[in-house]
DSSP file (Angstrom, degrees, kcal/mol; ACC not computed):
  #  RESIDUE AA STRUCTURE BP1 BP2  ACC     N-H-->O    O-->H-N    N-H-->O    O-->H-N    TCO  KAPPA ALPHA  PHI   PSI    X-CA   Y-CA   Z-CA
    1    1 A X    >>        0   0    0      0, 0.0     4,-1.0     0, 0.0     3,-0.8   0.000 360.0 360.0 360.0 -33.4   13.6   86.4  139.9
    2    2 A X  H 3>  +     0   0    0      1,-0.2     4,-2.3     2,-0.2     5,-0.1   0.812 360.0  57.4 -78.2 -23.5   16.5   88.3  141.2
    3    3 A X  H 3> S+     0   0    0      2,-0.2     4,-0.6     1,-0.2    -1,-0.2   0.524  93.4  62.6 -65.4 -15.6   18.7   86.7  139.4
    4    4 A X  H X> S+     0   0    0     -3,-0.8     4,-4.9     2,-0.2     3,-1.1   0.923 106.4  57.0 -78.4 -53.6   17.1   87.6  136.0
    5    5 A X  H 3X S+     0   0    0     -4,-1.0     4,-4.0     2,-0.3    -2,-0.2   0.944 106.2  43.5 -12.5 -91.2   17.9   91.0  137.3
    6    6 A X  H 3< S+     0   0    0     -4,-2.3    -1,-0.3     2,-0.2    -2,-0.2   0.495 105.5  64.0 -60.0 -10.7   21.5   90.4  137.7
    7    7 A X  H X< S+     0   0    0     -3,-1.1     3,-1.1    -4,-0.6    -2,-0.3   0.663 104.2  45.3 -44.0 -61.5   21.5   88.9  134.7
    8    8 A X  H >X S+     0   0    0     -4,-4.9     4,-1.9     1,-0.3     3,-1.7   0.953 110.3  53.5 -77.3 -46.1   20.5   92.1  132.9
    9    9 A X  T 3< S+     0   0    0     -4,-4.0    -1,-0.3    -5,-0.4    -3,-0.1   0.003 105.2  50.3 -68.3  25.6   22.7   94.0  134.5
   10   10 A X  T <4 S+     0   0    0     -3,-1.1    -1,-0.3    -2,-0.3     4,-0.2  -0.161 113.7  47.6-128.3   7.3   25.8   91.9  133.8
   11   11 A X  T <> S+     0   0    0     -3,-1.7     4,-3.0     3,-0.1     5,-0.2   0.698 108.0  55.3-109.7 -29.4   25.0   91.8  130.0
   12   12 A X  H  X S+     0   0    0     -4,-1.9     4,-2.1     1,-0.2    -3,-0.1   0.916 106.0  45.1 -69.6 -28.6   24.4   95.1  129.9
   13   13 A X  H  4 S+     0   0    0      2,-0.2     3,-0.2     1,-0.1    -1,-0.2   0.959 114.7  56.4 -52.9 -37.3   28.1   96.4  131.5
   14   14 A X  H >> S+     0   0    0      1,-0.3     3,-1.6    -4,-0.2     4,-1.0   0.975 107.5  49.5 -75.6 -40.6   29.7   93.6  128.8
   15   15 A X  H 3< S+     0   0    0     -4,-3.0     4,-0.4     1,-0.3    -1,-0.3   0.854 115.7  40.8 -42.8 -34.1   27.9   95.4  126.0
   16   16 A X  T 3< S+     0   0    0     -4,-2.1    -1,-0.3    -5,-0.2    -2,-0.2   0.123 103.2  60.7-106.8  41.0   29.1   98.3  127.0
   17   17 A X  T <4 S+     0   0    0     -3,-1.6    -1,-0.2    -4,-0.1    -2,-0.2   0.209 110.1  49.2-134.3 -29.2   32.7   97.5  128.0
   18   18 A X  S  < S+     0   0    0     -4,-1.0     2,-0.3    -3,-0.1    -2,-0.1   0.691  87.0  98.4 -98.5  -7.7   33.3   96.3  123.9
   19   19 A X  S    S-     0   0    0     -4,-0.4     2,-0.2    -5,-0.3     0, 0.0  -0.535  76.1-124.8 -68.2 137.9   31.9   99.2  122.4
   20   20 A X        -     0   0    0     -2,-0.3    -2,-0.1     1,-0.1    -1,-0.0  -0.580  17.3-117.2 -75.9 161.7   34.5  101.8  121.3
   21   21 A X        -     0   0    0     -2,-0.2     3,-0.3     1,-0.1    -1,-0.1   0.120  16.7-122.5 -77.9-172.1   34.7  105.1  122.1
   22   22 A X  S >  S+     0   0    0      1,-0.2     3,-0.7     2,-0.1    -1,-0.1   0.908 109.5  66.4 -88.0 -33.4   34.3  108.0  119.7
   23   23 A X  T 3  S+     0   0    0      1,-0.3    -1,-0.2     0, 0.0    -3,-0.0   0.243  76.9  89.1 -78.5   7.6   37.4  109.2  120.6
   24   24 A X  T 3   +     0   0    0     -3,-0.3    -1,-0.3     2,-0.0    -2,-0.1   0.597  55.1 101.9 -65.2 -14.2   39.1  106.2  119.1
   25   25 A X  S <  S-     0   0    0     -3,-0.7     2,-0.2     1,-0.1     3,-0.0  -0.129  84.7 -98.3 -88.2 168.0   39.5  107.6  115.5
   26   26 A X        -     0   0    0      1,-0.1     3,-0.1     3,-0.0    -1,-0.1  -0.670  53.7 -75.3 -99.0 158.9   43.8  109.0  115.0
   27   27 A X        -     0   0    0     -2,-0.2    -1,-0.1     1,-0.1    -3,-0.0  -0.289  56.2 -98.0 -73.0 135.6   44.5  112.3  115.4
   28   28 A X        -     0   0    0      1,-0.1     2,-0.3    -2,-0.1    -1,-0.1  -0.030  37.8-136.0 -29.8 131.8   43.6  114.8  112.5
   29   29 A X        -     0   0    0     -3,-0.1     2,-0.5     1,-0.0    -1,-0.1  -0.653  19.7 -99.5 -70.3 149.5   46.1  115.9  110.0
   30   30 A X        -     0   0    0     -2,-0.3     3,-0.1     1,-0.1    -1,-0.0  -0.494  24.2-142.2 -51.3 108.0   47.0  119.0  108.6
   31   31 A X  S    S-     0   0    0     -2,-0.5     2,-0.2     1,-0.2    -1,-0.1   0.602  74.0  -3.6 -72.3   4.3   45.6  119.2  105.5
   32   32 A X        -     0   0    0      2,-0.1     2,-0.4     0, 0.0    -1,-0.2  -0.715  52.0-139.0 171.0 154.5   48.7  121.0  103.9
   33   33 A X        -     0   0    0     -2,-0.2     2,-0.3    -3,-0.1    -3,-0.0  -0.911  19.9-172.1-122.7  95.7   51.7  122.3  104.6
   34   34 A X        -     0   0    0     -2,-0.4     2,-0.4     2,-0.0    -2,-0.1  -0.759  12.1-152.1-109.8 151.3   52.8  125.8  102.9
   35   35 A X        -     0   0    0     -2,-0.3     2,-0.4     0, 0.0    -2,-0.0  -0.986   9.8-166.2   5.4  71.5   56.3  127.1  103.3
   36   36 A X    >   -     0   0    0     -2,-0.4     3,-0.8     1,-0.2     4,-0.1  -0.769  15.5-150.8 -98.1 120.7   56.9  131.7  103.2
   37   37 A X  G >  S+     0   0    0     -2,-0.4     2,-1.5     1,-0.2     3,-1.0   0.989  94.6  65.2 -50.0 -70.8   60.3  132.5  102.8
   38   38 A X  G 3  S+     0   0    0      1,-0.3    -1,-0.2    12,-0.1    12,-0.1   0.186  82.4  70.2 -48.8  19.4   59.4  135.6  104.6
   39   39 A X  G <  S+     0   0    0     -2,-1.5    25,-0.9    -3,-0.8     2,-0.3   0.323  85.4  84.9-106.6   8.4   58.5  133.8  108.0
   40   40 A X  E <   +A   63   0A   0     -3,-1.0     2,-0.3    23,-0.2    23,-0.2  -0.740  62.0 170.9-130.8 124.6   62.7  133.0  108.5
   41   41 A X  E     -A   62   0A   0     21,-1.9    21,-0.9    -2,-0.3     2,-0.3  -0.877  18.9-169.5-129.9-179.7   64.7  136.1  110.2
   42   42 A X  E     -A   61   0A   0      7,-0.4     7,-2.1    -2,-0.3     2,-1.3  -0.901  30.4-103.4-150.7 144.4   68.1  137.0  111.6
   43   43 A X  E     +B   48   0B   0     17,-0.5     2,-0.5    -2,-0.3     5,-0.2  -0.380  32.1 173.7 -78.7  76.7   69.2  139.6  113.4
   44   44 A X  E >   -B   47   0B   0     -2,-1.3     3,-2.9     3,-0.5     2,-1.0  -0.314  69.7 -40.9 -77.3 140.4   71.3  142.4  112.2
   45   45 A X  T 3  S-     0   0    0     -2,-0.5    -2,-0.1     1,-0.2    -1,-0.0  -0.507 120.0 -30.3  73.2-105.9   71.9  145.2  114.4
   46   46 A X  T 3  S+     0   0    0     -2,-1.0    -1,-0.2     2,-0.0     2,-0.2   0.374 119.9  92.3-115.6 -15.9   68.6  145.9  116.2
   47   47 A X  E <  S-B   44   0B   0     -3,-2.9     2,-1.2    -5,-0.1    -3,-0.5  -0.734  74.3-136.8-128.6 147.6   66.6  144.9  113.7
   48   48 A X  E     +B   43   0B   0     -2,-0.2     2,-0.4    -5,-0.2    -5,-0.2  -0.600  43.2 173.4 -93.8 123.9   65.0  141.5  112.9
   49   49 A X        -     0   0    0     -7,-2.1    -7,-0.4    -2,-1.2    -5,-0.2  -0.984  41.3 -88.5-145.4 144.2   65.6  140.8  108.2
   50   50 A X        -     0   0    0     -2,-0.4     2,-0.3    -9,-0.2    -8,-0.1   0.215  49.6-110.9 -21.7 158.0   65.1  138.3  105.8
   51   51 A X        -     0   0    0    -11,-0.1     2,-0.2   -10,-0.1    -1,-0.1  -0.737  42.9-163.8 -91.1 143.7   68.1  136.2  105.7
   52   52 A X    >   -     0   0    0     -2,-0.3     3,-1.5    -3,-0.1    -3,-0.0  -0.628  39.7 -83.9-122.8-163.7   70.2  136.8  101.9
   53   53 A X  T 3  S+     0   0    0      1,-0.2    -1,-0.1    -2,-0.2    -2,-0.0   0.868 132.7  52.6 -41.7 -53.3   73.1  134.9   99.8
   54   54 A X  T 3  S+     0   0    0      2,-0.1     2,-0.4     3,-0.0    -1,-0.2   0.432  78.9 111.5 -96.8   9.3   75.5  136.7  102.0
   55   55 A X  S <  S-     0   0    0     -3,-1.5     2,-0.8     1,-0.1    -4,-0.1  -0.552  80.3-109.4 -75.5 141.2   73.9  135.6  105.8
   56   56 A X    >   -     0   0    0     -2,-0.4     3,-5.7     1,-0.1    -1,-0.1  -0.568  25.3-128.4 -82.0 124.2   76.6  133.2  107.3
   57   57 A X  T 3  S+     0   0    0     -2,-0.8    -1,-0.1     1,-0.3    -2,-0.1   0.537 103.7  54.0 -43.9 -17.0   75.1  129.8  107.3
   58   58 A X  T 3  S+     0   0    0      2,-0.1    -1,-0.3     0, 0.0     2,-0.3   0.018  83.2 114.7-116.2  42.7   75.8  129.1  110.9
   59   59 A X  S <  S-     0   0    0     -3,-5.7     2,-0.4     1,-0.1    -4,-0.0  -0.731  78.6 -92.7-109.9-171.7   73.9  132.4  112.5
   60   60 A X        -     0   0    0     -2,-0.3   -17,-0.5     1,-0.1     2,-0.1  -0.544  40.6-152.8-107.0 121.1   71.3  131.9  114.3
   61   61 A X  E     -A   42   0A   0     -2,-0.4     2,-0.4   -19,-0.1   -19,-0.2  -0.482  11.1-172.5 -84.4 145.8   67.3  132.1  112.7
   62   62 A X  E     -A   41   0A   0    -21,-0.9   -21,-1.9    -2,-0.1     2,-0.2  -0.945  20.6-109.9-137.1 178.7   64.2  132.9  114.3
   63   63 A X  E     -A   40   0A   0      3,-0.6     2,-1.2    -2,-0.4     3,-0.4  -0.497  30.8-116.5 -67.4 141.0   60.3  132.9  113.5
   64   64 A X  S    S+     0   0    0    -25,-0.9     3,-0.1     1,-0.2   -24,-0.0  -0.653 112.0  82.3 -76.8  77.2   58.1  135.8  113.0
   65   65 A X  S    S-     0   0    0     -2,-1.2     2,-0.2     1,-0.2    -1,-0.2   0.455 110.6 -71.8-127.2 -53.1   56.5  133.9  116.5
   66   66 A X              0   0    0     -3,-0.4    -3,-0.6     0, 0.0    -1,-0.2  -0.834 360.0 360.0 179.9-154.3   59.2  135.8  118.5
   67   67 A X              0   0    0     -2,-0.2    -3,-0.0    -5,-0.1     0, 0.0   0.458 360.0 360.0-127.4 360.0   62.2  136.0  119.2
């Protein structure tokens, strides 16, 4: 009788040892990816501006995130 027991309680771990989790699915994407010129700066002077034609290509860009 005890063994019926231990029975059920060794089918029940292996059922629940194959099941996946929920958390199995891959991680969410972005659903789009937009681009603003006007999120790009540089610093002249004091002051953080757009980059133009005439910024030299190798100074140094930041984020409106800081700086």
């Amino acid at each position: 009788m005890a063994w019926r027991g231990a029975a059920v309680l060794v089918a029940a771990v292996a059922s629940v040892a194959f099941v996946a989790p929920a958390s199995a699915a891959g991680p969410d994407t972005a659903d789009g990816v937009e681009v603003f010129s006007g999120d790009v700066f540089e610093i002249v002077g004091s002051t953080l501006r757009n980059p133009t034609a005439e910024t030299d290509p190798s100074a140094r860009l930041f984020s409106n995130s800081g700086v």
